[in-house]
TORPA-4810 file (N, C-alpha, C, O; in nm, 3 decimals):
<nodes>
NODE_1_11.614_10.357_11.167_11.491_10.415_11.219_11.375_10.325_11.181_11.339_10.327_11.063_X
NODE_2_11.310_10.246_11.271_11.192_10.222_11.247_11.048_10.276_11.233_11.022_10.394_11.253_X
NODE_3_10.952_10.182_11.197_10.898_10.259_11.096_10.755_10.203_11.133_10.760_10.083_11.103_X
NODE_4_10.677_10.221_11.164_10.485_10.120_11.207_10.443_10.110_11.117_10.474_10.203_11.043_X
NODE_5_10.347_10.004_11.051_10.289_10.001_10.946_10.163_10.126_10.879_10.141_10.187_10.775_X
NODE_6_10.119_10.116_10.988_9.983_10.254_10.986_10.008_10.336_10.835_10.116_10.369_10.785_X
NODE_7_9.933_10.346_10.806_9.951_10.478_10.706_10.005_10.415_10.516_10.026_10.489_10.420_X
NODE_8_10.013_10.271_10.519_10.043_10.209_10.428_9.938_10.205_10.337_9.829_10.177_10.387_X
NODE_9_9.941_10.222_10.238_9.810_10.250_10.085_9.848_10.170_9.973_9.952_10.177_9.908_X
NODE_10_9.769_10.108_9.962_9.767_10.005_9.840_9.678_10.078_9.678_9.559_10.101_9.698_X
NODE_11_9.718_10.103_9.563_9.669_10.223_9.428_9.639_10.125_9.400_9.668_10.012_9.439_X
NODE_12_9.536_10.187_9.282_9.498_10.084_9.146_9.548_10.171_9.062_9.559_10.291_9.089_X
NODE_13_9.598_10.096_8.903_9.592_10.168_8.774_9.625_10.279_8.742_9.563_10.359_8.812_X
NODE_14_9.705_10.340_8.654_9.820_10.435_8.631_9.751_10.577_8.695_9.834_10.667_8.709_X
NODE_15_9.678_10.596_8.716_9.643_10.718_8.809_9.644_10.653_8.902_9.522_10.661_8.917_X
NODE_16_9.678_10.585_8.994_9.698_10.502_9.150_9.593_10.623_9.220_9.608_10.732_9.275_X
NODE_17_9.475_10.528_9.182_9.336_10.544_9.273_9.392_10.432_9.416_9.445_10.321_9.421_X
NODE_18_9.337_10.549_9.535_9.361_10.449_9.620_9.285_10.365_9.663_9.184_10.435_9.669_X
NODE_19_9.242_10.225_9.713_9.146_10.147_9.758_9.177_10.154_9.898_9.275_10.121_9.965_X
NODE_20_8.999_10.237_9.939_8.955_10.250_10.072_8.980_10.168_10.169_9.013_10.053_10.138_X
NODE_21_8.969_10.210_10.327_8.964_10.157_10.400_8.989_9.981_10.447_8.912_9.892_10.484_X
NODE_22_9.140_9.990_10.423_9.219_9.882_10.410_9.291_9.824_10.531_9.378_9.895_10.580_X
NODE_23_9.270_9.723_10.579_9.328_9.718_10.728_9.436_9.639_10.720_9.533_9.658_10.794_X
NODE_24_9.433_9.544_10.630_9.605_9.444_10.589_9.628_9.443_10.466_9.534_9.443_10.387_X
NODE_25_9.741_9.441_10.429_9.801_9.473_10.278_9.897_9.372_10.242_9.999_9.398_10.304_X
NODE_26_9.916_9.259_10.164_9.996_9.181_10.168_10.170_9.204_10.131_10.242_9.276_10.200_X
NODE_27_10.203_9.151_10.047_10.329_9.199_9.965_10.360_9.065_9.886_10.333_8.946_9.900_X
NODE_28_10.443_9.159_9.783_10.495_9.037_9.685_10.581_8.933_9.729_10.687_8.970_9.779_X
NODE_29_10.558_8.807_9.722_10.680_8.699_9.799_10.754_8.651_9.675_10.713_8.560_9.604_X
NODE_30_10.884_8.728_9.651_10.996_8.684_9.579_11.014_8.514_9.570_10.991_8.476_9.685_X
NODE_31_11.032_8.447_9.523_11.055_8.275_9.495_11.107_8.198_9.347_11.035_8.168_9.252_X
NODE_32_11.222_8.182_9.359_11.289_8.119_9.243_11.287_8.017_9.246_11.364_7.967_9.329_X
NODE_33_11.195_7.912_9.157_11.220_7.752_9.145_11.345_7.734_9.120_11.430_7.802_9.061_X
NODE_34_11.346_7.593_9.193_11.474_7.519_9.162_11.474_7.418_9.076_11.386_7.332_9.066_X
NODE_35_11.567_7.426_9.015_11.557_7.287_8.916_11.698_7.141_8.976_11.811_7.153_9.024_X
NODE_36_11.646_7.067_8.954_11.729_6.931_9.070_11.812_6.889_8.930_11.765_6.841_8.827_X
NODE_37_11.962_6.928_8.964_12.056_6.867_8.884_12.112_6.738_8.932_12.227_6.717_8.893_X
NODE_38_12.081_6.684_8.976_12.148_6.578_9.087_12.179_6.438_8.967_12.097_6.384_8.892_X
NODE_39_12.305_6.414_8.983_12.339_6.316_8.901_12.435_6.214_8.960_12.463_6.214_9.080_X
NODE_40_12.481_6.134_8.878_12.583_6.028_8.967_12.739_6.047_9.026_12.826_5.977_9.078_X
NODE_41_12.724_6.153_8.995_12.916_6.252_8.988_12.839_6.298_9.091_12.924_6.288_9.180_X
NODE_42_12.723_6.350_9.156_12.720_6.406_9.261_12.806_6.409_9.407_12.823_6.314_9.484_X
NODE_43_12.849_6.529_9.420_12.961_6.497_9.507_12.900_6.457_9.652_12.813_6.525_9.707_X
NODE_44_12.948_6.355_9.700_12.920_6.340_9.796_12.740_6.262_9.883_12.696_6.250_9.997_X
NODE_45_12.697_6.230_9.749_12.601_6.188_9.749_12.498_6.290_9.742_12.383_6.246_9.733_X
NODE_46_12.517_6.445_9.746_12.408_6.582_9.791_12.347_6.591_9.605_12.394_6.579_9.492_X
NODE_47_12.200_6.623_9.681_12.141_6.723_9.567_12.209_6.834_9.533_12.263_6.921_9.601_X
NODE_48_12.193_6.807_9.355_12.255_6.985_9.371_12.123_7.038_9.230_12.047_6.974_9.156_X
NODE_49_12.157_7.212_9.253_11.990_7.297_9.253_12.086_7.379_9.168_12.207_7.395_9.188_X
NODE_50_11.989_7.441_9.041_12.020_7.511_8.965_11.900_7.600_9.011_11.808_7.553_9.078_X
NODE_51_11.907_7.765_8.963_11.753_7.815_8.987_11.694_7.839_8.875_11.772_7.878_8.789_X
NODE_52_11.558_7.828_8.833_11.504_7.849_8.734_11.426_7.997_8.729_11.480_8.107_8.721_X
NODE_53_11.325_7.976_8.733_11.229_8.093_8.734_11.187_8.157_8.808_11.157_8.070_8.890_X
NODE_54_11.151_8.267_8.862_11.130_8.381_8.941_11.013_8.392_8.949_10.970_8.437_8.842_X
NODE_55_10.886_8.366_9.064_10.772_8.427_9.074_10.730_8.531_9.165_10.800_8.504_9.262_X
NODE_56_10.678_8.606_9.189_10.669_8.719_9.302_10.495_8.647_9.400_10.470_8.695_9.511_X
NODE_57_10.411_8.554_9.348_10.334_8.526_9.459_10.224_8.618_9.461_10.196_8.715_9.390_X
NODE_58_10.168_8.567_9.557_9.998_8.642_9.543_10.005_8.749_9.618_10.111_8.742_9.680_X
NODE_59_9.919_8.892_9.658_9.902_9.023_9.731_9.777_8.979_9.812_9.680_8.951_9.740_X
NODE_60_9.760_8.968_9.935_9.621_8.913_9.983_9.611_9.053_10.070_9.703_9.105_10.133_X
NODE_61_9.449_9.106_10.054_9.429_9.209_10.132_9.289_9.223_10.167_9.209_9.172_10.088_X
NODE_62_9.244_9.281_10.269_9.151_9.244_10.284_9.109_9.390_10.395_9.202_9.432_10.463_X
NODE_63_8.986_9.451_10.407_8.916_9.558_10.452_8.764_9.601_10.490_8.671_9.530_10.453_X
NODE_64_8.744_9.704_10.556_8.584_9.747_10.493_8.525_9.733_10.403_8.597_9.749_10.305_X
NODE_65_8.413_9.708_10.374_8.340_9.683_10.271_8.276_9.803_10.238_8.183_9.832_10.313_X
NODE_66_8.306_9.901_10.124_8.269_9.999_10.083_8.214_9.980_9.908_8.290_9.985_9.812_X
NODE_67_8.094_9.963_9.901_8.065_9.928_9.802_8.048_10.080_9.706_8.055_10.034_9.592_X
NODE_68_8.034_10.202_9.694_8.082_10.318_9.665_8.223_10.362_9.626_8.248_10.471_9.575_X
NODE_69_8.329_10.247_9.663_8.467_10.308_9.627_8.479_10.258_9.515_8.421_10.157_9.478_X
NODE_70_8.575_10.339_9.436_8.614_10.303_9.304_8.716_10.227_9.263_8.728_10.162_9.160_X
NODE_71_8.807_10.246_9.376_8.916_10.132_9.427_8.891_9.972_9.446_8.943_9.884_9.377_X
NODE_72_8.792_9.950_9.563_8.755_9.789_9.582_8.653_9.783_9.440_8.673_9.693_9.359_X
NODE_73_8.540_9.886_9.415_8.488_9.802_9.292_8.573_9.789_9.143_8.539_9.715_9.050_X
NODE_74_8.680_9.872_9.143_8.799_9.822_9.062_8.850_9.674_9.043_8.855_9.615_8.935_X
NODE_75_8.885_9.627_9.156_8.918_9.485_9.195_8.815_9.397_9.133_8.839_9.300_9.060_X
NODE_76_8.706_9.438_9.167_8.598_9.335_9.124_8.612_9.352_8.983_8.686_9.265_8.939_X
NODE_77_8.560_9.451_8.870_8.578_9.475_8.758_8.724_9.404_8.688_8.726_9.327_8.592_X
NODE_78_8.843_9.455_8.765_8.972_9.355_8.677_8.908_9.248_8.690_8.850_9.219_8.585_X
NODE_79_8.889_9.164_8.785_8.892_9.030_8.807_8.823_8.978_8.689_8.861_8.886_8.616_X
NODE_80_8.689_9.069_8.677_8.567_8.973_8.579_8.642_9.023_8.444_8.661_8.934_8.360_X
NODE_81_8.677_9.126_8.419_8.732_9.141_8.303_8.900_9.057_8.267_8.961_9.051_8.160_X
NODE_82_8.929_9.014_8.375_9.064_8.896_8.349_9.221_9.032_8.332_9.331_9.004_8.285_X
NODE_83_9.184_9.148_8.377_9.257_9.259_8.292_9.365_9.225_8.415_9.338_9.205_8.533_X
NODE_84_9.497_9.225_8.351_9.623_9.271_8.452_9.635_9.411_8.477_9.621_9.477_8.374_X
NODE_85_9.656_9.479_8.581_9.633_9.576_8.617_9.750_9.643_8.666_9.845_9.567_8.650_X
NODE_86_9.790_9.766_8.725_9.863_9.824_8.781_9.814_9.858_8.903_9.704_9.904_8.937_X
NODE_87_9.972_9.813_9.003_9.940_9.831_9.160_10.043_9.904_9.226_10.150_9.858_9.186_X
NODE_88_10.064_10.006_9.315_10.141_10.013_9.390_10.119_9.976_9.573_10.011_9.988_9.630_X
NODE_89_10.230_9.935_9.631_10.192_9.968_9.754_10.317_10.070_9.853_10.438_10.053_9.866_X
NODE_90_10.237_10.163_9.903_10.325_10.286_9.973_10.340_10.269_10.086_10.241_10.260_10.158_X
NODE_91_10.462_10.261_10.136_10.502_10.240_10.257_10.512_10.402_10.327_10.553_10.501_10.268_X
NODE_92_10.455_10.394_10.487_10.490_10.524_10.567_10.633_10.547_10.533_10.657_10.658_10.486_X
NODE_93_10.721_10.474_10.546_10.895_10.550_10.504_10.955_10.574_10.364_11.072_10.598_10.335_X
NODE_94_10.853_10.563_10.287_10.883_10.603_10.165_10.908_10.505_10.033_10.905_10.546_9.917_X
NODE_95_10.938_10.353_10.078_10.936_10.246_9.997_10.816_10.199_9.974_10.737_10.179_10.065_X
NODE_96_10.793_10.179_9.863_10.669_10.124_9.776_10.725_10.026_9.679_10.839_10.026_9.632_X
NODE_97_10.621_9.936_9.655_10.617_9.802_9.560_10.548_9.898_9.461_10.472_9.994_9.474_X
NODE_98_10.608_9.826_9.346_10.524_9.881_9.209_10.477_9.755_9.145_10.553_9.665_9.181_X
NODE_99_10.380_9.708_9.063_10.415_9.575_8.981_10.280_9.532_8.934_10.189_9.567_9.008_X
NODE_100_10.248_9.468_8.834_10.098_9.424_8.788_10.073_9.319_8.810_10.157_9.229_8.810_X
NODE_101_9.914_9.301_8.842_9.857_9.180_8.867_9.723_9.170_8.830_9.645_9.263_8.812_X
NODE_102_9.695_9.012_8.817_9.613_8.983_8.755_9.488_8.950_8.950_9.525_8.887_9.049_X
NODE_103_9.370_9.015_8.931_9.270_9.007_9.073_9.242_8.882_9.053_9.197_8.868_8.940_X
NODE_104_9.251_8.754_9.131_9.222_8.654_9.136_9.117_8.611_9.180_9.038_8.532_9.127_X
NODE_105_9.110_8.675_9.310_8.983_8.648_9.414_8.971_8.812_9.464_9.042_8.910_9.486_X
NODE_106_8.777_8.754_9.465_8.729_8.886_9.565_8.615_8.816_9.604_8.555_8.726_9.546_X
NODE_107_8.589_8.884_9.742_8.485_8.815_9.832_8.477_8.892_9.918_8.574_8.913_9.992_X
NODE_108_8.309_8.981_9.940_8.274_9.003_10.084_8.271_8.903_10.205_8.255_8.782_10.194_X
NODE_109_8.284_8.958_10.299_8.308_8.889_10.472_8.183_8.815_10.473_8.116_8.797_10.371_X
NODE_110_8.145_8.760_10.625_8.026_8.750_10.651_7.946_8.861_10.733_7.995_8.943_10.810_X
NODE_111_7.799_8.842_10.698_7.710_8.944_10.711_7.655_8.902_10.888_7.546_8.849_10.909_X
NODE_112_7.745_8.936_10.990_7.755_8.908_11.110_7.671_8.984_11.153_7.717_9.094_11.123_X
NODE_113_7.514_9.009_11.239_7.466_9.102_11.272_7.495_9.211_11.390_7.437_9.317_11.417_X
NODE_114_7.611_9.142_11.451_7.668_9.238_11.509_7.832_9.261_11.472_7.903_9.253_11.572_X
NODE_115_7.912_9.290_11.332_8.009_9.268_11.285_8.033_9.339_11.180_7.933_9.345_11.109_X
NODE_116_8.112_9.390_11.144_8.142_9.448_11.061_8.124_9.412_10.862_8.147_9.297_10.827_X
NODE_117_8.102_9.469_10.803_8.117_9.370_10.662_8.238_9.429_10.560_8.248_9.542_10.512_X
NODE_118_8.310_9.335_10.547_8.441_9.311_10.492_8.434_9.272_10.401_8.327_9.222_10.365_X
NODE_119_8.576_9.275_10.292_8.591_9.198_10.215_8.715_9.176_10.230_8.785_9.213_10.324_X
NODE_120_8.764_9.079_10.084_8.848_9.021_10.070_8.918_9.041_9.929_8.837_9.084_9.847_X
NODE_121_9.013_9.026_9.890_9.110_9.007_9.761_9.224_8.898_9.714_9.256_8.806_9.788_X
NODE_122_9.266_8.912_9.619_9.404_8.839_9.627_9.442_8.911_9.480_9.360_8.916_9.389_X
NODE_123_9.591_8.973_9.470_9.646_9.008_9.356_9.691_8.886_9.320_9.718_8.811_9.414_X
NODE_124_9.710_8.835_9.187_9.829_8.683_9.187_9.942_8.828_9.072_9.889_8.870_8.968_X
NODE_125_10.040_8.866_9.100_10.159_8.912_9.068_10.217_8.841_8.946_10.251_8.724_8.925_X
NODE_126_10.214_8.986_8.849_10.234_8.925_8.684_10.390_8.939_8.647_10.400_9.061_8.657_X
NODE_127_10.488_8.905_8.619_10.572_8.915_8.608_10.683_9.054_8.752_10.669_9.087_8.870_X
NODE_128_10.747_9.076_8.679_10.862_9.116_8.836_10.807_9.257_8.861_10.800_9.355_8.787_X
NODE_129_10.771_9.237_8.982_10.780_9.359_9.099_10.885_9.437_9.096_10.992_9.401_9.048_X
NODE_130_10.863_9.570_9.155_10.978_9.628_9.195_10.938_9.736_9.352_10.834_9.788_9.393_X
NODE_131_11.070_9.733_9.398_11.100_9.759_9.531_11.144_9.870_9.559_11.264_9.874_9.589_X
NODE_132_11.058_10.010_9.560_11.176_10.151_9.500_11.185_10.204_9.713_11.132_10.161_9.816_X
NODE_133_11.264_10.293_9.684_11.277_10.370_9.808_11.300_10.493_9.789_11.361_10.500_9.682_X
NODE_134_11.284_10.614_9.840_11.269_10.767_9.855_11.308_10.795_9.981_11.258_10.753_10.085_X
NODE_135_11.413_10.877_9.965_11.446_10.936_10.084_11.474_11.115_10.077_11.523_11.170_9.978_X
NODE_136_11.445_11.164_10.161_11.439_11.266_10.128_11.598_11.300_10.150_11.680_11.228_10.207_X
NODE_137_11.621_11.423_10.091_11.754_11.536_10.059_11.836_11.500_10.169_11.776_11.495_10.277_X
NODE_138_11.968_11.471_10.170_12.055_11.550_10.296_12.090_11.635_10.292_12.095_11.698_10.186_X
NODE_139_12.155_11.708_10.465_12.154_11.817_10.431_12.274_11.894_10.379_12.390_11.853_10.382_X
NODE_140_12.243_11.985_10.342_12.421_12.079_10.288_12.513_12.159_10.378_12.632_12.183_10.355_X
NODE_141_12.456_12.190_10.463_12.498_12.246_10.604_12.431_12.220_10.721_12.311_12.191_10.718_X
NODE_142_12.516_12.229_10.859_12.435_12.233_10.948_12.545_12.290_11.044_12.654_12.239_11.068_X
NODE_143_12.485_12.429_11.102_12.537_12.506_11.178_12.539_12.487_11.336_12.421_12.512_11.362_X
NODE_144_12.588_12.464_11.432_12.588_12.539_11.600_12.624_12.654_11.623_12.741_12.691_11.609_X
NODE_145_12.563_12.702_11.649_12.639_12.859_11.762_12.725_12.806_11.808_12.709_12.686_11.826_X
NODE_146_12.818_12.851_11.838_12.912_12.829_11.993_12.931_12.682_11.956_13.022_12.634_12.024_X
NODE_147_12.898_12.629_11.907_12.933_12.452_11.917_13.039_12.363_11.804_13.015_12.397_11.688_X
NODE_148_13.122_12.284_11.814_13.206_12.256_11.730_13.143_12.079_11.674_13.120_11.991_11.757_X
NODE_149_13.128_12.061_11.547_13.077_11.939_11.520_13.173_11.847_11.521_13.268_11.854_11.442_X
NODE_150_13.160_11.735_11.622_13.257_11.628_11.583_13.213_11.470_11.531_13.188_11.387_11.618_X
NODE_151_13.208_11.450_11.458_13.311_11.466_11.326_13.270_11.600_11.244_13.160_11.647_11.271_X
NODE_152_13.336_11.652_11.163_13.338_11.754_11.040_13.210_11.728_10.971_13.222_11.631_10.896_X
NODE_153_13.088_11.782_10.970_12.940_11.757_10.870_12.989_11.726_10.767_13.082_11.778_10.706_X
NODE_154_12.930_11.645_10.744_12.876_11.552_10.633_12.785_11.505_10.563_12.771_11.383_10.566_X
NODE_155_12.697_11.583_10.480_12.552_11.541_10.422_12.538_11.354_10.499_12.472_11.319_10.598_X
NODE_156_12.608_11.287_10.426_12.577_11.141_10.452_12.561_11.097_10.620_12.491_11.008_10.670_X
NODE_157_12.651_11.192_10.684_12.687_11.160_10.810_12.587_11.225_10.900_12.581_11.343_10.935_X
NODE_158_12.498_11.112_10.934_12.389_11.143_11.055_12.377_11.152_11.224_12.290_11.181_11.305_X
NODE_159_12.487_11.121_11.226_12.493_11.150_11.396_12.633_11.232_11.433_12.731_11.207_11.363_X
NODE_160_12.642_11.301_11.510_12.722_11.409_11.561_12.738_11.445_11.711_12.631_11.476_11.763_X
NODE_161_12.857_11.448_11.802_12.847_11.522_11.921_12.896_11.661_11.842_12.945_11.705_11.739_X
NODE_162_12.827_11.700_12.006_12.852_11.850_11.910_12.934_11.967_12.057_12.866_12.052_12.115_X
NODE_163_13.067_11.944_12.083_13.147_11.988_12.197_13.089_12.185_12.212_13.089_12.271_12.124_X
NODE_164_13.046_12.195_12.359_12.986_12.376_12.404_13.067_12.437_12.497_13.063_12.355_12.589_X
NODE_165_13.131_12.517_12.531_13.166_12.519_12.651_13.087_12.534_12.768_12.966_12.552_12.770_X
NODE_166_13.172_12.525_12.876_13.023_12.536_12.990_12.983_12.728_12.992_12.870_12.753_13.036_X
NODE_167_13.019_12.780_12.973_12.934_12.910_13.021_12.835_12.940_12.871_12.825_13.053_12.821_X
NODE_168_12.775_12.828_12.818_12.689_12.847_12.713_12.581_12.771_12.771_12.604_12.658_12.813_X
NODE_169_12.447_12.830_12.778_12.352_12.795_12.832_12.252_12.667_12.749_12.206_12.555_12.771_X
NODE_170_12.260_12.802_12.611_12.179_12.745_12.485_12.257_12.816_12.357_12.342_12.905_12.346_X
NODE_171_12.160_12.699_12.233_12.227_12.719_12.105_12.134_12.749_12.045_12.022_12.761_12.094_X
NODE_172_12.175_12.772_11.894_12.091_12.767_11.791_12.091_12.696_11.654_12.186_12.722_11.579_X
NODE_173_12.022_12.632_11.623_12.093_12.552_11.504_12.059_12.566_11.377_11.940_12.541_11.354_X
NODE_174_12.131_12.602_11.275_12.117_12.651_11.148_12.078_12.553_11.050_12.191_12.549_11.001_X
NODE_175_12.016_12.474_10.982_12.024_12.344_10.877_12.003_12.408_10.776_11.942_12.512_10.797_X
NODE_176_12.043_12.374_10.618_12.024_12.410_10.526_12.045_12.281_10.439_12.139_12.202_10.423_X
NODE_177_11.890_12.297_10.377_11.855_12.189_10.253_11.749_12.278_10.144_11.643_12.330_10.180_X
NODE_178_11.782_12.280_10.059_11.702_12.357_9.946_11.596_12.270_9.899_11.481_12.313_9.886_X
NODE_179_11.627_12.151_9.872_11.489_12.039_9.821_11.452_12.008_9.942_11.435_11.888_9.919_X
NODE_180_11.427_12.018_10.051_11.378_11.988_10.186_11.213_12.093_10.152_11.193_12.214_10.137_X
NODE_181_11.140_11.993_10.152_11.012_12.025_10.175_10.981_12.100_10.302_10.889_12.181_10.286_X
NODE_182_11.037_12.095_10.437_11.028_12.120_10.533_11.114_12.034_10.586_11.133_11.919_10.546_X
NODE_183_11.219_12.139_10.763_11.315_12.115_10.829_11.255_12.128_10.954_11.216_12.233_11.003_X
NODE_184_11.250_12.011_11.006_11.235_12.034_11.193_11.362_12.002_11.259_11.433_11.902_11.252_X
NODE_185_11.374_12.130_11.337_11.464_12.124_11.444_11.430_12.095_11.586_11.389_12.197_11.643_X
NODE_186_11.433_11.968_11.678_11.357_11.967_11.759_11.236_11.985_11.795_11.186_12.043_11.891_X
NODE_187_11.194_11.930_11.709_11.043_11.911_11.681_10.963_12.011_11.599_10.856_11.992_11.542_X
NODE_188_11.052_12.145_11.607_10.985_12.257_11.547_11.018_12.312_11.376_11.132_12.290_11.336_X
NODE_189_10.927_12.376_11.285_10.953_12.385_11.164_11.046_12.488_11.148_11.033_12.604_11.186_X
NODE_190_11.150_12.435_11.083_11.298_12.595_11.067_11.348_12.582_10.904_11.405_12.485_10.853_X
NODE_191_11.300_12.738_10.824_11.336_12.744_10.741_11.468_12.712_10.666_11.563_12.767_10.722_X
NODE_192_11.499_12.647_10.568_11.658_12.646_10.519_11.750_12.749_10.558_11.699_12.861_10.547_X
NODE_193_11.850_12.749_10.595_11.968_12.846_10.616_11.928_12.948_10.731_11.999_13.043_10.763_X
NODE_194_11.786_12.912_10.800_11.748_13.038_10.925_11.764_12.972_11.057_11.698_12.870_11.075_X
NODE_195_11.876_13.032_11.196_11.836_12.972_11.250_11.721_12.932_11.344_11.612_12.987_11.333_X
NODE_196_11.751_12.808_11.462_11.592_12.776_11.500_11.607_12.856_11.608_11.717_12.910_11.620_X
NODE_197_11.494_12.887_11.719_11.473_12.928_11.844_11.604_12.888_11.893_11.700_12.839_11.833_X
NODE_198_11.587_12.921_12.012_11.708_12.897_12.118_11.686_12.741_12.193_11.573_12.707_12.227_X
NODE_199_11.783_12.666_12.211_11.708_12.586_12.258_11.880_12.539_12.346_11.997_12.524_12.312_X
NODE_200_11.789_12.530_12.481_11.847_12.515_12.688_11.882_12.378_12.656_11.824_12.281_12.605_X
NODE_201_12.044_12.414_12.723_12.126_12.293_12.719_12.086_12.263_12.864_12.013_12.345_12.920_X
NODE_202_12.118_12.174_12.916_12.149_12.113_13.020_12.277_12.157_13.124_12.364_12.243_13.104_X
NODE_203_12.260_12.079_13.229_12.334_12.142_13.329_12.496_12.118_13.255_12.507_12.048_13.155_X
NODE_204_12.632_12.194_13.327_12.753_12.189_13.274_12.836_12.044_13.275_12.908_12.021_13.372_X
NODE_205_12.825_11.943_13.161_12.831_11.806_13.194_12.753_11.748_13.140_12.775_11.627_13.132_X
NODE_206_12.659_11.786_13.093_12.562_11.708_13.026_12.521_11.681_12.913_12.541_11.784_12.849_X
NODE_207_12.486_11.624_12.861_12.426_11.561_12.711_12.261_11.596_12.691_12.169_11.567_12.768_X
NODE_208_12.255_11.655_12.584_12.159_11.667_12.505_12.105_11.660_12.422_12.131_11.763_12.359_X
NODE_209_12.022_11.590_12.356_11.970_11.455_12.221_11.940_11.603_12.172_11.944_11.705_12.241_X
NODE_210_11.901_11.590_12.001_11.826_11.644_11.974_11.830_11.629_11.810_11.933_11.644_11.745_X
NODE_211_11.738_11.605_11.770_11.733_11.592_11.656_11.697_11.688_11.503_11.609_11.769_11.534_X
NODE_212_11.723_11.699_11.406_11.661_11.801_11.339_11.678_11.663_11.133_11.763_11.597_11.072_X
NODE_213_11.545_11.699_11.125_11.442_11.588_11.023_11.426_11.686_10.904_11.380_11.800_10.896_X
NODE_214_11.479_11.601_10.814_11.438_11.663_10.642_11.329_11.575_10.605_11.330_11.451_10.602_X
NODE_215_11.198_11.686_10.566_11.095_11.579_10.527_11.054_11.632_10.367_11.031_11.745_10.324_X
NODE_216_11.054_11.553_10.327_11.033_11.590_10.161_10.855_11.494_10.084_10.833_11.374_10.104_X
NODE_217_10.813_11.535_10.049_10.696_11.499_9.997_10.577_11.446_10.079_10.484_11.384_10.028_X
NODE_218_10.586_11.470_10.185_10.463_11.410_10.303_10.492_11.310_10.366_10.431_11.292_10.471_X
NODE_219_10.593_11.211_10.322_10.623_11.103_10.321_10.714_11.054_10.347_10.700_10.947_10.405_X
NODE_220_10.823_11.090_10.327_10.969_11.048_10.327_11.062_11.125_10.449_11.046_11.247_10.444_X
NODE_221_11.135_11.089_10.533_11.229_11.211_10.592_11.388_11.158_10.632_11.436_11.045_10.627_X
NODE_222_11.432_11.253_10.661_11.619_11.186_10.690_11.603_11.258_10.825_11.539_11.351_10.874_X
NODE_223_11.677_11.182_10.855_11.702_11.245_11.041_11.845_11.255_11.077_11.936_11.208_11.009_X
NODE_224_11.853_11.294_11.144_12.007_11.384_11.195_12.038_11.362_11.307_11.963_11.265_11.317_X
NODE_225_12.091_11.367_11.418_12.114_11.336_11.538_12.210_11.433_11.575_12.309_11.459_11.507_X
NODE_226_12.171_11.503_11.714_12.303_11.589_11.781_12.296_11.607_11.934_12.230_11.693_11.991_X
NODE_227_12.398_11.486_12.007_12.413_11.539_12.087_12.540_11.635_12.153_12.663_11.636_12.162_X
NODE_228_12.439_11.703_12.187_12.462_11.843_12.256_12.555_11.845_12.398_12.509_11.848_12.512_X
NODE_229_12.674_11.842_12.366_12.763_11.852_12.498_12.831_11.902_12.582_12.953_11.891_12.566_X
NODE_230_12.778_11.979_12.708_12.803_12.091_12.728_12.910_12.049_12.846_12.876_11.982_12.944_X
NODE_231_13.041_12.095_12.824_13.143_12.103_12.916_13.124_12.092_13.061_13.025_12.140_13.117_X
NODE_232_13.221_12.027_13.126_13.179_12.077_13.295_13.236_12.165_13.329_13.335_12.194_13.263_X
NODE_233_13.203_12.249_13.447_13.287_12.344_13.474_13.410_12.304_13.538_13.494_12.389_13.567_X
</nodes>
């Protein structure tokens, strides 16, 4: 499942204050020097590379110029104070960078009279990053009326036909997740273990998508897949 950037937030400092109105967010660039072992036994005449050290690279970001936030004037403050700091960055699907850095650069835009005024940053990344992911709950059940799941449910197992006979019009579908912040069934919100509305199969022969989403913390969700296959006559 893909995923748009939109909605991505870059924190400062162990209460991860967020810094305002941010339009690009960089990321840490993983890079292990190499060290050149290359000697006269070299086989074949080739370089050969041992790896040495691990750097994660600079965070470049850059936004509105809000001189009131506590976030961008954060940036400025590490910088002059030289302080390594704590950063996260939150991804819409639930993966976030964690990792400290030292503010290298900060710089407002230019003062364009018809243009916006911006600034600028750069984290330089203090020792190793980390790369977490959150996904929300799978589920523990998931019911059809009238419908037989093929394959056998499976928390892990996300896609399903789901065999109806034809003199079944519509179903109902039961999901049950207890840490599920909220369950949509076809778009709509359905309590754990209750089922959803009724929802119109298609003509006798036909396939019907439909999905039902565990979303856990605002942020995170698992998705499910069922199509709906209703016999011909």
């Amino acid at each position: 499942m893909a995923y748009g950037a939109y909605g991505t937030i870059l924190t400062r400092g162990a209460a991860e204050t967020p810094i305002a109105e941010l339009s690009k967010i960089g990321s840490p660039v993983l890079k292990v020097d190499t060290i050149d072992t290359t000697n006269h036994q070299s086989e074949g005449g080739f370089k050969e590379f041992i790896g040495g050290l691990i750097e994660a690279g600079s965070v470049p970001v850059e936004g509105n110029f809000i001189s009131s936030d506590a976030g961008q004037m954060g940036l400025l403050d590490d910088l002059l104070s030289k302080t390594i700091q704590d950063f996260s960055i939150k991804f819409p699907n639930g993966a976030a960078w964690t990792f400290k850095a030292l503010v290298e650069e900060f710089s407002t835009g230019e003062a364009d009279v018809n243009g916006l005024l911006t600034f600028k940053a750069s984290l330089k990344v203090s020792g190793k990053p980390t790369l977490g992911a959150s996904l929300a709950a799978n589920l523990t059940d998931l019911v059809v009326t009238t419908g037989t799941l093929v394959p056998a449910f499976a928390g892990a197992s996300k896609e399903y036909v789901v065999n109806i006979a034809s003199t079944e019009s519509s179903v109902t579908i039961t999901p049950t997740c207890l840490a599920a912040d909220s369950i949509l069934v076809d778009g709509n919100v359905v309590a754990s273990g209750v089922a959803s509305s009724a929802i119109t199969l298609g003509a006798a022969g036909s396939i019907k998508k439909v999905s039902v989403v565990v979303k856990q913390d605002g942020k995170t969700d698992n998705a499910y897949v069922l199509h709906l296959t209703r016999a011909a006559n």
